[in-house]
C-alpha positions as CSV (number, residue, x, y, z in Angstrom):
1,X,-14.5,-6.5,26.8
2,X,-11.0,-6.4,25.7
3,X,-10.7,-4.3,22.5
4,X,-14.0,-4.0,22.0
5,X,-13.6,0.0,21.6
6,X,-11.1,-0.7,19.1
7,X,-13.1,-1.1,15.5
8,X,-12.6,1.9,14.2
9,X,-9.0,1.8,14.0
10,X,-8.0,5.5,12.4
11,X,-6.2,7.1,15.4
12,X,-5.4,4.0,17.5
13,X,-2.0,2.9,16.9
14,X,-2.2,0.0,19.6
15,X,-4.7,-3.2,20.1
16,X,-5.6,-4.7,16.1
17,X,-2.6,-2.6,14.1
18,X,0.2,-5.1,13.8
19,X,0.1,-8.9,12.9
20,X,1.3,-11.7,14.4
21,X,3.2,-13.8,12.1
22,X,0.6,-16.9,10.6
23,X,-2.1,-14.8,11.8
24,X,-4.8,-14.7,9.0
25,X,-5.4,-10.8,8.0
26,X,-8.9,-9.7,8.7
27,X,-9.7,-5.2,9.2
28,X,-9.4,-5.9,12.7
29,X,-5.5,-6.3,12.8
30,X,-4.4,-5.0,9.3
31,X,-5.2,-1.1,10.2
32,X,-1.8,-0.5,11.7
33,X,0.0,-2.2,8.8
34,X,-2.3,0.0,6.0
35,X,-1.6,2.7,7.6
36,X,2.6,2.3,7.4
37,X,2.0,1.2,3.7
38,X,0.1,4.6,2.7
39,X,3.4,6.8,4.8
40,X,6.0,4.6,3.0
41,X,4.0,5.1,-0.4
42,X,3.8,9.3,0.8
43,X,6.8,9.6,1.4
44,X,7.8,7.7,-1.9
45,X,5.7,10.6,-3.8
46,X,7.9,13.3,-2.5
47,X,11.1,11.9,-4.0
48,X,9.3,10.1,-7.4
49,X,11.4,13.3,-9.3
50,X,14.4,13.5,-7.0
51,X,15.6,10.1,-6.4
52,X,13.6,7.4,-8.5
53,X,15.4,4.7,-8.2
54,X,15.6,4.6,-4.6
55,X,11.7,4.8,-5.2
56,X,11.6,2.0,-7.4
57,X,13.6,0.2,-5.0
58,X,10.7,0.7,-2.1
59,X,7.7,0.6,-4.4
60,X,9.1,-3.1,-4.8
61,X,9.1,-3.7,-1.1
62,X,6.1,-2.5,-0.8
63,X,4.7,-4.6,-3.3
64,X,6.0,-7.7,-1.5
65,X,4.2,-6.5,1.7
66,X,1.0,-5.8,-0.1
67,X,1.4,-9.9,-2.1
68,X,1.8,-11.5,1.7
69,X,-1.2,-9.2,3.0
70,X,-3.4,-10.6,0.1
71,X,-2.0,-14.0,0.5
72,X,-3.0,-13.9,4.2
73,X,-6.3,-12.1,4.0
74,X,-9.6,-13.8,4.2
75,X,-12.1,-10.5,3.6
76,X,-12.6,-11.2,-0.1
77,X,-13.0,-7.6,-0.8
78,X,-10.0,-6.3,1.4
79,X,-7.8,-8.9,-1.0
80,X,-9.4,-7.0,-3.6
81,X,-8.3,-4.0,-2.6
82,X,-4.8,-4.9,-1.9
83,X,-5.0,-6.6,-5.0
84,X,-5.6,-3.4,-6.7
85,X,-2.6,-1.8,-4.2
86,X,-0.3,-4.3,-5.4
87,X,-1.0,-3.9,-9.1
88,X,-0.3,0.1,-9.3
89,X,2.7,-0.8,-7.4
90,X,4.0,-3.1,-10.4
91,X,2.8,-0.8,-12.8
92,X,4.6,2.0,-11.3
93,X,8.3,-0.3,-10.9
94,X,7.6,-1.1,-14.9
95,X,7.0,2.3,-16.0
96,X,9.7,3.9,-14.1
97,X,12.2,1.1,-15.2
98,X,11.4,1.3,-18.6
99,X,11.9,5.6,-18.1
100,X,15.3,4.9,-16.1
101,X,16.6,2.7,-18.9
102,X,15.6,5.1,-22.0
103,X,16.7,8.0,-20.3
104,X,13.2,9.6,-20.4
105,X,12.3,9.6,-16.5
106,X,11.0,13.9,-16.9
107,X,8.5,12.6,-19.5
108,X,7.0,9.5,-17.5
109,X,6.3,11.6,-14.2
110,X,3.1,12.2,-15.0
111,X,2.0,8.6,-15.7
112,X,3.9,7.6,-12.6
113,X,2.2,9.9,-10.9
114,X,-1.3,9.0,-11.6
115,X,0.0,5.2,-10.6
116,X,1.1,6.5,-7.2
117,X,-2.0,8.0,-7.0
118,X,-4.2,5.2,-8.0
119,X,-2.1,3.2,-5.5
120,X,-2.8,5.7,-3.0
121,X,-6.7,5.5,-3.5
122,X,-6.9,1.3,-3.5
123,X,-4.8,1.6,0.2
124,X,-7.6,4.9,0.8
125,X,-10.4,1.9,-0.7
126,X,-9.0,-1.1,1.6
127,X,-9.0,1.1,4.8
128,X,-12.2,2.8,4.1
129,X,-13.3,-1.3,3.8
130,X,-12.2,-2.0,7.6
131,X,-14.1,1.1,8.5
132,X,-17.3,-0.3,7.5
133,X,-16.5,-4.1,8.0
């Protein structure tokens, strides 16, 4: 059958990665998506003490991806997840706004570092979720 050696979903780039616009999200076709959310958020950790506000700037894109995921998802527990994604994200834009504007962005990186991280482990959380689904 079509697919049908395609659950997993870790390596597999093609067949249940991407979604079709309207299509309700469900682990078979959010894998591809998850996976492009934790390299944005990587790659948004390297530069946190080089260029913040650029990172600001993508943490709050990536937020909006991670509101229409949950929006669209009907595995209760994978909205959890994203839910839990989506909140570190705003946590993260707050904190680092709040640094930016006092002038005090060297003595928030290590709370915004533990929010990246705990953003890092609910996108770890949701696709460890469509590996078991």
């Amino acid at each position: 059958a079509a697919g049908s050696g395609d659950a997993g979903g870790t390596t597999a780039p093609t067949g249940g990665g991407t979604v079709a616009a309207g299509e309700p999200i469900t682990c078979a076709n959010v894998g591809g998506e998850l996976q492009r959310l934790g390299d944005d958020v990587q790659a948004a950790v390297e530069r946190v003490s080089t260029d913040p506000e650029a990172v600001v700037a993508e943490l709050g894109a990536i937020a909006e991806r991670l509101g229409g995921l949950v929006e669209a998802t009907e595995d209760a527990q994978l909205r959890e997840h994203l839910q839990t994604a989506q909140a570190a994200a705003g946590a993260f834009i707050e904190t680092a706004g709040t640094a930016l504007r006092d002038g005090d962005l060297l003595g928030s990186l290590g709370e915004l570092g533990r929010q990246l991280d705990d953003l890092r482990t609910a996108l770890g959380d949701a696709e460890a979720h469509c590996r078991t689904a």
